[in-house]
N, C-alpha and C positions, 0 to 999 in steps of 0.2 A: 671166499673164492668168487673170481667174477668171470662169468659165461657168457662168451657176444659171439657174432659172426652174422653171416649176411641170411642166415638159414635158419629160421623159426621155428619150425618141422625138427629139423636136427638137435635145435637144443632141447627142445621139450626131450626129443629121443635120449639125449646125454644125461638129462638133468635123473630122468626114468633109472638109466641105468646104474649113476651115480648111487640112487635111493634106493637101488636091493642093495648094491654094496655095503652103505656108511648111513649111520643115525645122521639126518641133515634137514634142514629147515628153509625152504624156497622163499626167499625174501622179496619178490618179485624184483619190477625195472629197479637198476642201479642207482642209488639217490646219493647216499653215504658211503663212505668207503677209507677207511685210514685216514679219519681230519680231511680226506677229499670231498669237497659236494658235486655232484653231478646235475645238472637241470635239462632239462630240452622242453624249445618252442619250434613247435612247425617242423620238426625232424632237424631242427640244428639244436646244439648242443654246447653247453657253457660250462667248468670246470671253475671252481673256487676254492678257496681255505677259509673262509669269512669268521664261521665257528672258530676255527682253528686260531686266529686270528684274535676275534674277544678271549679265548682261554689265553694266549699268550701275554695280551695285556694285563690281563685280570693277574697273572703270576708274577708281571713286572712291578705292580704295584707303584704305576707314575704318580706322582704328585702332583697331577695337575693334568686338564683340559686340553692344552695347544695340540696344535699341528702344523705341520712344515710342509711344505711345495716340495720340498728336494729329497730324497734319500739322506745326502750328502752333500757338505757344499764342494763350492766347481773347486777343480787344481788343489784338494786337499794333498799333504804329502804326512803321511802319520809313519813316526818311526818307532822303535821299541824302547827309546830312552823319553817319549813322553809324556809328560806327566808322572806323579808318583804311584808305585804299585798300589794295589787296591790289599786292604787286610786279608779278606776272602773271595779268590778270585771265583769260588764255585759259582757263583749266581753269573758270572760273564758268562763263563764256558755254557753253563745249561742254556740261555738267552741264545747265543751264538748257536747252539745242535740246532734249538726249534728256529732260527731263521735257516741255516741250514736244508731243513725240508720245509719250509715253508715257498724257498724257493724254486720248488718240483712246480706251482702255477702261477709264481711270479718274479719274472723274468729281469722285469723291471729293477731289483736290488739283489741280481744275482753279483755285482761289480762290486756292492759294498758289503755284501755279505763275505766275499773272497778276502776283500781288506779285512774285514776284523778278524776273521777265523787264521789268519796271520799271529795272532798277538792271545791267542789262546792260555800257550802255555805259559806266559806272565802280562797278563794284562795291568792298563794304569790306567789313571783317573780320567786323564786323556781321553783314550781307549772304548772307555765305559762311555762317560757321554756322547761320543759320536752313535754309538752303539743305540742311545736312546734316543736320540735325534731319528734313527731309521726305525723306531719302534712311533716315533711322532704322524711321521712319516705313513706310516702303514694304518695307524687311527683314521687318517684325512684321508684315505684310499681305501679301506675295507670292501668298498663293493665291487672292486675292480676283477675282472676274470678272462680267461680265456674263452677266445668263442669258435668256434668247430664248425662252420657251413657244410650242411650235407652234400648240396650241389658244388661243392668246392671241386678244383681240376686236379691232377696228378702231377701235377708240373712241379719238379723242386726250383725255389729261389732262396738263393745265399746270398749273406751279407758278413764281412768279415772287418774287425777292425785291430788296433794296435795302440800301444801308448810306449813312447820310446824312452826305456831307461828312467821307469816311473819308482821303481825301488830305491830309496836313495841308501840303504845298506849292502844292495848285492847290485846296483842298477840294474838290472834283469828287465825286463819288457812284459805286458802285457798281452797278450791272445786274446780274442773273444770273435764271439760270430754265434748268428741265429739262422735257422732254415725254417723255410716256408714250404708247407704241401699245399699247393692252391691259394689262398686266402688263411690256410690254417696254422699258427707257429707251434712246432713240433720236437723243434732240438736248439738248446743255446748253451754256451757254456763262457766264462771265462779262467782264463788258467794262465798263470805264470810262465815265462816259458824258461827253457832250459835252459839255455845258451846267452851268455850277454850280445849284444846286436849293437856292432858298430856304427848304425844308422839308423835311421828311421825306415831307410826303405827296406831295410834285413828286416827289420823288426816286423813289418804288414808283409813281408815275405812268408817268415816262418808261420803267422799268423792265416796265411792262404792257404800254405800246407796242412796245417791242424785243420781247417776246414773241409779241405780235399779227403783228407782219412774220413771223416765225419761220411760224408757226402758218397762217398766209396761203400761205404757199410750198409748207407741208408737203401741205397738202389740196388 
């Protein structure tokens, strides 16, 4: 269970009353937390997977050192008849859940992680190496994190974008878009979208709207 709010007074008072209630064990400030790390410098505040990150390599068991610049290369178009199926596809699908939350503090391969978790239910050879490529990928970035400025402002800033009739089995379009609170990134998502989009300008339409709901919620 994690206790915050702007009132130091009131948590000790919560934490008090928590502990006649329930057998519980005060861990002090928040460090660790579900594979999440927590840090703070100066009252600002940085959010990692790093651990998270060495265990999921360690499970991958790559054969080899490298590392790659990109996630993914540019204008890849990956369809479900590439490459041949893998004999046991269990080890994709597991790979695929932990990049799944791994992209809860990294934002950065939420785009490729949406591509592969596509190709779950029969993954192929294909499939798999792009897959390790974003595991190369994440070796040569491990320290990368979210950073939180305390003096940050209230101000939301959006940025929304689109990929028109990038599916080349359903042409269907891409959604995606991050929001910013001050200096600080707080919401990003990519998502397929519903509808085929006869244009490109439909397509960063629809893609304005899924941000508009976002943005609606957030305030």
């Amino acid at each position: 269970m994690i206790i915050t709010g702007d009132d130091p007074e009131y948590i000790v008072f919560v934490k008090a009353r928590l502990r006649d209630q329930f057998l519980m064990t005060d861990l002090g400030p928040l460090r660790y937390f579900l594979g999440i790390e927590v840090s703070s410098i100066s009252d600002d505040f940085y959010i990692s997977q790093e651990k998270y990150i060495q265990d999921l390599l360690a499970r991958a068991a790559l054969g080899d050192e490298r590392t790659v610049e990109t996630p993914m290369k540019l204008n890849v178009k990956l369809q479900p008849t590439d490459g041949d199926p893998l004999f046991d596809p269990t080890r994709y699908r597991h790979l695929v859940g932990s990049l799944v939350y791994l992209a809860v503090t990294r934002p950065d391969i939420s785009y490729h992680v949406h591509i592969l978790s596509q190709f779950v239910s029969a993954p192929t050879t294909v499939h798999y190496s792009h897959l390790l490529r974003v595991l190369r990928y994440l070796r040569g970035t491990i320290t990368r994190r979210l950073f939180f400025p305390r003096s940050s402002s209230l101000q939301l800033q959006c940025y929304s974008d689109a990929t028109w009739a990038s599916d080349l089995s359903d042409r269907r379009s891409l959604s995606a878009y991050c929001v910013f609170l001050g200096g600080s990134l707080i919401a990003w998502k990519t998502k397929k979208q519903t509808a085929v989009s006869r244009s490109s300008v439909e397509a960063e339409l629809r893609a304005m709207v899924l941000l508009t709901a976002e943005v609606t919620w957030l305030r």
